[in-house]
C-alpha positions in Angstrom: 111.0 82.1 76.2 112.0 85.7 76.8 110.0 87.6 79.5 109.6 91.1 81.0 107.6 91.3 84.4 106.2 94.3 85.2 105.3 95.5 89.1 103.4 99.0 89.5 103.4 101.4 92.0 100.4 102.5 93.4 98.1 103.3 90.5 95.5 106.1 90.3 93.6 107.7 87.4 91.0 107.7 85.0 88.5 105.0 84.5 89.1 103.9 88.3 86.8 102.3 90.5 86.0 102.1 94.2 88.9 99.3 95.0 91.5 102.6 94.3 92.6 104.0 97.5 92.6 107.7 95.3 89.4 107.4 93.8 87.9 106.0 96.5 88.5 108.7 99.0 88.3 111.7 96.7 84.2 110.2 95.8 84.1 109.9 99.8 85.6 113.9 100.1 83.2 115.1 97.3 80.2 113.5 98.0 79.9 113.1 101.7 82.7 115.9 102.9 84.2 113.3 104.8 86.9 111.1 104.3 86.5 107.5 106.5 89.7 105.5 106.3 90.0 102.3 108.1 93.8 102.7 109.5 96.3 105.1 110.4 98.3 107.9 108.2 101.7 107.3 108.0 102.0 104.5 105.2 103.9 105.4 102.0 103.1 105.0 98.4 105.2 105.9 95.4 102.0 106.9 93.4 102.2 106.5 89.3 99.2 108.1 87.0 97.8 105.2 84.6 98.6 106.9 81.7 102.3 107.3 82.5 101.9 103.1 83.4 100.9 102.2 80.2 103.2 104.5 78.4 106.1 103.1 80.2 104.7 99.5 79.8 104.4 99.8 76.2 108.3 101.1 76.2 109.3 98.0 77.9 108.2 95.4 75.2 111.6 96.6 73.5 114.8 94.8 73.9 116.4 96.6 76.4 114.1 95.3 79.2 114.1 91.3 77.9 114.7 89.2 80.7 114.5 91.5 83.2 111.9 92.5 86.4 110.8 96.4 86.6 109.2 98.0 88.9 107.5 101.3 87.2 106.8 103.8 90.1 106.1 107.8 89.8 108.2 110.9 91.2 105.4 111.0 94.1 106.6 108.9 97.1 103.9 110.2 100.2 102.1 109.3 103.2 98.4 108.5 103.4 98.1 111.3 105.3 100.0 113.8 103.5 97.8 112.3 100.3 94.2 113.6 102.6 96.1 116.5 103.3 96.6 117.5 99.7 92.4 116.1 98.5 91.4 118.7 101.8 93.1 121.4 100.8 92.3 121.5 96.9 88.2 120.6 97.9 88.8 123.8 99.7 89.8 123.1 103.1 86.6 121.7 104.6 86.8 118.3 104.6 86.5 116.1 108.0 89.5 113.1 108.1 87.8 110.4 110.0 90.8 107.7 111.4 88.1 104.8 112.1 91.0 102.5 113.5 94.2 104.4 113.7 96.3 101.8 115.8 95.5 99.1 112.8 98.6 97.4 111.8 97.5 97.3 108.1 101.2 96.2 107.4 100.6 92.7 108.3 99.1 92.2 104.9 100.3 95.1 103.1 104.0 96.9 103.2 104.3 100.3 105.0 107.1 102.1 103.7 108.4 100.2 101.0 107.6 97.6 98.4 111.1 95.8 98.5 111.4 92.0 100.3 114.3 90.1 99.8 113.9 87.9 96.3 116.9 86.2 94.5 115.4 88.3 91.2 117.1 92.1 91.3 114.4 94.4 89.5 115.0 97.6 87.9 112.9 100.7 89.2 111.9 102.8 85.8 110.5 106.6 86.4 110.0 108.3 83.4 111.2 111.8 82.9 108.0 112.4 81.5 105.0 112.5 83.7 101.3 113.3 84.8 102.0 115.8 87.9 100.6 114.6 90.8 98.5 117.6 92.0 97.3 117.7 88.1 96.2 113.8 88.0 94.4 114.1 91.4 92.5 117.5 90.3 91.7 115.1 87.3 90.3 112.5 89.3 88.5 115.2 91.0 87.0 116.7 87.5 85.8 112.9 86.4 84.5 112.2 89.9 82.4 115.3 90.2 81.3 114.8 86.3 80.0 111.3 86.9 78.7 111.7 90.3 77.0 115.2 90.7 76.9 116.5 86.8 74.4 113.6 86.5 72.4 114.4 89.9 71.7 117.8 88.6 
């Protein structure tokens, strides 16, 4: 039976809920002005918008990719903090970073700078040349945030 398997980097984008590290902390940075993270800064992502995901997923179901393990990543490879730095300074500046636990070592159960571990199965990494900017799909996220959250209140 042919087979493609698919991995994504960290996914962020429209129609996301509170279990997404970007949507989650951009409601928390609208909404409350604050942005309350459970561990420290300095873990990388390589983020990937969901429309560039399923683009890039659909591509794969051609032959060039049967058999085969890909990992579909974006351009952005940054650090949680860099990621707050960038939601504080396009909310304006004004928003308080709250470290709750900042010696956690969240890489017990979750990698800190890369993905990779050691698997007999080599797997292709796939960035498209064609992509949602990062700064763009985060002030998107920010738009559909604000639009459900405070468009409604008012």
């Amino acid at each position: 039976m042919d087979y493609t398997i698919i991995r994504y980097g960290s996914l962020y984008g429209p129609r996301a809920d509170e279990r997404n590290l970007i949507h989650r902390i951009i409601k928390q940075a609208i909404l409350d002005k604050t942005i309350k993270v459970g561990y420290g800064t300095d873990e990388k992502r390589d983020f990937i918008h969901v429309h560039d995901a399923a683009r890039m997923s659909v591509d794969l179901l051609s032959d060039d990719y049967k058999n085969t393990h890909v990992i579909l990543t974006g351009y952005q490879h940054i650090s949680r903090g860099e990621l707050y730095g960038i939601i504080n300074e396009m909310l304006g500046g004004n928003i308080k970073i709250e470290i709750l636990n900042p010696e956690a070592d969240r890489s017990r159960g979750h990698y800190k700078l890369t993905p990779y571990v050691f698997r007999p199965q080599v797997s292709k990494k796939l960035v498209s040349s064609k992509y949602v900017e990062f700064g763009q799909g985060i002030l998107n996220c920010m738009e559909d945030i604000y639009e459900k959250h405070i468009t409604k209140e008012s």
